[in-house]
Kinemage of the C-alpha trace (Angstrom):
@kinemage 1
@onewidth
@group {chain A} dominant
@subgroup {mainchain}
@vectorlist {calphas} color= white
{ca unk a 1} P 52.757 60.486 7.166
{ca unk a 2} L 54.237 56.971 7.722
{ca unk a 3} L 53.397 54.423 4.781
{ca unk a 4} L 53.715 50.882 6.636
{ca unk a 5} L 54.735 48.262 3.909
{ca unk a 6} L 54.529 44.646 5.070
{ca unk a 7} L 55.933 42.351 2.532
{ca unk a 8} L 54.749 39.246 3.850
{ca unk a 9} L 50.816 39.935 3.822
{ca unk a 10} L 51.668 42.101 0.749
{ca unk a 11} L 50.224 45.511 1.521
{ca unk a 12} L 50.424 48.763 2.246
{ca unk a 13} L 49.161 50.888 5.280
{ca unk a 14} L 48.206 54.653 5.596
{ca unk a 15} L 46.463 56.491 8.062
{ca unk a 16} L 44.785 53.248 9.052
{ca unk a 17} L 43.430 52.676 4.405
{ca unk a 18} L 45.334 49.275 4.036
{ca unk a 19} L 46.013 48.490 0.105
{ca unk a 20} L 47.549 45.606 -1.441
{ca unk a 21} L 51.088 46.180 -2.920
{ca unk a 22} L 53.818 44.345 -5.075
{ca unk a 23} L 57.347 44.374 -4.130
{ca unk a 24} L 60.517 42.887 -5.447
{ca unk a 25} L 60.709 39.803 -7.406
{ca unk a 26} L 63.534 38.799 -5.165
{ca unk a 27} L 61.288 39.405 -2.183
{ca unk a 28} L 62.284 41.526 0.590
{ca unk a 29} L 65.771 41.453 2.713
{ca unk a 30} L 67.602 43.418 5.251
{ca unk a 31} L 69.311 46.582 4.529
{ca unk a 32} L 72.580 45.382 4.607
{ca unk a 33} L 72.099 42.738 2.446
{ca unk a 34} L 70.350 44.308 -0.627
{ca unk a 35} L 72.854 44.150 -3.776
{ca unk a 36} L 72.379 45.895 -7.182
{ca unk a 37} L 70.147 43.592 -9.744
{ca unk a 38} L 69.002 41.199 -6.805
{ca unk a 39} L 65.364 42.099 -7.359
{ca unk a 40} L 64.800 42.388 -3.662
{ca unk a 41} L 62.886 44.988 -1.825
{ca unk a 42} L 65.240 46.464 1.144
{ca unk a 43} L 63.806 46.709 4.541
{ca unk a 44} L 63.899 49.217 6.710
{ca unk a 45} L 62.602 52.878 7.493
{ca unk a 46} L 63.510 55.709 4.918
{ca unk a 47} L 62.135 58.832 3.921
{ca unk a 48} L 60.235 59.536 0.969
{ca unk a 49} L 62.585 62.422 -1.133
{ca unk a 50} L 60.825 63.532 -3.940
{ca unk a 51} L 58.095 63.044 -6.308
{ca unk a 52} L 57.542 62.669 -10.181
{ca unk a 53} L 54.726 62.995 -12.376
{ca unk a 54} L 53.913 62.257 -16.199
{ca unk a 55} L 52.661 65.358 -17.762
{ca unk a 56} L 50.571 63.034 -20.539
{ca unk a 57} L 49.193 61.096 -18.500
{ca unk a 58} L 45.642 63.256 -17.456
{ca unk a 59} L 47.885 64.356 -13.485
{ca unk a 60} L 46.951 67.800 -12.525
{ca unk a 61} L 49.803 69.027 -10.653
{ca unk a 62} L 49.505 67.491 -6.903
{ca unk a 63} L 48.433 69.121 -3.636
{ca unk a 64} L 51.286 67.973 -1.784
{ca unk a 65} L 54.300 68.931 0.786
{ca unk a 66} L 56.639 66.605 -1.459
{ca unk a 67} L 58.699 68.165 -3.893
{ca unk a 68} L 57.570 67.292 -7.011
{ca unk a 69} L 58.114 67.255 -11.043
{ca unk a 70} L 57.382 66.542 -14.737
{ca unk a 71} L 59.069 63.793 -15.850
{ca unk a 72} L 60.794 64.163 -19.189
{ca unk a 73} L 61.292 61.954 -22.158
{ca unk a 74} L 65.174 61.932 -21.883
{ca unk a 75} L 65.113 61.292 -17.804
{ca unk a 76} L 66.870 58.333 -16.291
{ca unk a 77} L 68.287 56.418 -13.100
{ca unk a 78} L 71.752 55.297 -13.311
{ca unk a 79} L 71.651 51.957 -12.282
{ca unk a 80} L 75.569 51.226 -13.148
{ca unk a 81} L 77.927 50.947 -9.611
{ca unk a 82} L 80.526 52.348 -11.977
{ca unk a 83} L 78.936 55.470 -12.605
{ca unk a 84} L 80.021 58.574 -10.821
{ca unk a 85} L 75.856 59.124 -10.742
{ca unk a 86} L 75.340 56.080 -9.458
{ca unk a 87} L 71.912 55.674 -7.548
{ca unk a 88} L 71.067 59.551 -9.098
{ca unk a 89} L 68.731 60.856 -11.825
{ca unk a 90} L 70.602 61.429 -15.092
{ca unk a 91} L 69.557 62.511 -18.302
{ca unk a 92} L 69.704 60.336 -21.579
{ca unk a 93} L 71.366 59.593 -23.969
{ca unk a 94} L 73.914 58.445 -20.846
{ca unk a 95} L 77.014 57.104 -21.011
{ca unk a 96} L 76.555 54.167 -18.322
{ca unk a 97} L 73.429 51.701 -18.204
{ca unk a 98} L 70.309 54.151 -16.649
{ca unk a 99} L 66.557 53.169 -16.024
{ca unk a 100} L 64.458 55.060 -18.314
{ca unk a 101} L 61.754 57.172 -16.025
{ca unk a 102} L 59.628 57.939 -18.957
{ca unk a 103} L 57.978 54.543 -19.892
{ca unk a 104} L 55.086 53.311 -22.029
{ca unk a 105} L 53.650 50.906 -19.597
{ca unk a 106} L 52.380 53.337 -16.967
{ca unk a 107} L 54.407 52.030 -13.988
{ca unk a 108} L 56.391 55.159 -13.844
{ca unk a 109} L 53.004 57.656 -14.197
{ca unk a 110} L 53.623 58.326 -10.682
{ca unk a 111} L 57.265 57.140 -8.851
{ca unk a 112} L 58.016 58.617 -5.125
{ca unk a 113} L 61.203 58.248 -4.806
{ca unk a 114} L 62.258 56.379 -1.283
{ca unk a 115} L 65.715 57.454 0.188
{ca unk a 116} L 67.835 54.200 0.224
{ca unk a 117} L 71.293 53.850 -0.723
{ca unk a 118} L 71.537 57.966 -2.029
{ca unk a 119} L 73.054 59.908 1.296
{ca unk a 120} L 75.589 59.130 -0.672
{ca unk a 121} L 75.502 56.631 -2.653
{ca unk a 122} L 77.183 53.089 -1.932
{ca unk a 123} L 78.044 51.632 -5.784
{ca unk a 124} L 76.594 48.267 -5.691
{ca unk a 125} L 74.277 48.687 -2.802
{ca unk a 126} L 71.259 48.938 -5.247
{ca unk a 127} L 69.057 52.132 -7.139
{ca unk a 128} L 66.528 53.245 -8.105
{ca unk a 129} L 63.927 51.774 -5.070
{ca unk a 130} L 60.708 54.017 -5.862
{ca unk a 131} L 57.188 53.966 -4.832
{ca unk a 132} L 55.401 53.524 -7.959
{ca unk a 133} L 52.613 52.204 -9.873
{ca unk a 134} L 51.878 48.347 -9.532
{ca unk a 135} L 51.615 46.574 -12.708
{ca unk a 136} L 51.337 42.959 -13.563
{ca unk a 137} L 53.811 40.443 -11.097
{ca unk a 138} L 56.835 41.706 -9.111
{ca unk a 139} L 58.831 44.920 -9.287
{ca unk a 140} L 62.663 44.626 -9.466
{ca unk a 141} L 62.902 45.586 -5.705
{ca unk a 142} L 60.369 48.952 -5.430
{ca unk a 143} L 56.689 48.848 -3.540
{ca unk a 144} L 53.834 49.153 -5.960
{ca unk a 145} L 50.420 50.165 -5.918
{ca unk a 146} L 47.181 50.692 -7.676
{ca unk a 147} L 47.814 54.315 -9.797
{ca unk a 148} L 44.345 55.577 -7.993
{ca unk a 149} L 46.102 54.512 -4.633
{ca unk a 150} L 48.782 55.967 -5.198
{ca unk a 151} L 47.596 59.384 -6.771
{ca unk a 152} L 45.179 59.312 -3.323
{ca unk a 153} L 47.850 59.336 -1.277
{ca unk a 154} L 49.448 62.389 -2.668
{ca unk a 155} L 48.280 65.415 -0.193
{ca unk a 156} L 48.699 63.444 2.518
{ca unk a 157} L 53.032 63.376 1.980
{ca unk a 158} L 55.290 65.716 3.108
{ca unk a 159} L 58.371 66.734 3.841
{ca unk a 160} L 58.884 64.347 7.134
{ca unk a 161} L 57.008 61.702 5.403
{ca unk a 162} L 58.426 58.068 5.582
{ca unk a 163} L 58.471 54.387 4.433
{ca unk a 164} L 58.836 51.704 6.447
{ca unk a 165} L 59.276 48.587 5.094
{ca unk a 166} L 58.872 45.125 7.139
């Protein structure tokens, strides 16, 4: 499946179900541009690598061609261009600055994790770009959705599925 994000009308597109979405607070800008802490949403087509789920947050475990997980309590997302993990999933406590994946404000319930800036790794190029669930305002440069969106979309990914973001 090909999701089809366009960030100037602000939503998403699959298999023709068009749904509004949130992307980076510093909007959206070309792959070669996007920077570590800009806020901005890169552009481009990538695949969609992986995908992880909240165990205490009512998911059953997904019907889906993604590889998938739990998230844990202690898992992270180095965000720090100095760290040898930079761009990668770490565990905490970590010795470099890391998103934390398990959060209490739901956004992370669901992330699908989108493959920019990881095969490898650029330091400073920017991390942790998910598909996730939208919350109030701007991400800090991932494409949100409604949880029940999201969680619908689910069976339909796969191993060849994609992102493209315009």
């Amino acid at each position: 499946m090909i999701l089809r994000v366009d960030t100037r009308a602000l939503t998403l597109t699959a298999d023709g179900a068009v749904t509004p979405c949130r992307i980076g607070r510093g909007g959206a800008v070309a792959a070669a541009a996007k920077r570590e802490g800009d806020g901005a949403t890169p552009m481009g087509s990538f695949p969609l690598r992986e995908l992880w789920l909240r165990p205490d947050r009512g998911l059953d475990p997904p019907a889906t061609g993604l590889a998938w997980r739990w998230t844990r309590p202690d898992d992270g997302w180095s965000d720090d261009p100095a760290d040898p993990a930079y761009n990668r999933a770490v565990t905490h406590p970590h010795p470099f600055s890391a998103e934390r994946m398990w959060r209490d404000d739901a956004l992370y319930d669901i992330v699908v994790v989108i493959g920019w800036n990881d095969a490898p790794p650029v330091a400073g190029r920017g991390s942790a770009i998910f598909l996730h669930c939208a919350g109030e305002g701007a991400t800090e440069g991932c494409v949100a959705i409604a949880r029940d969106a999201l969680a619908a979309l689910l069976p339909h990914l796969g191993r060849d599925s994609r992102i493209e973001i315009r």
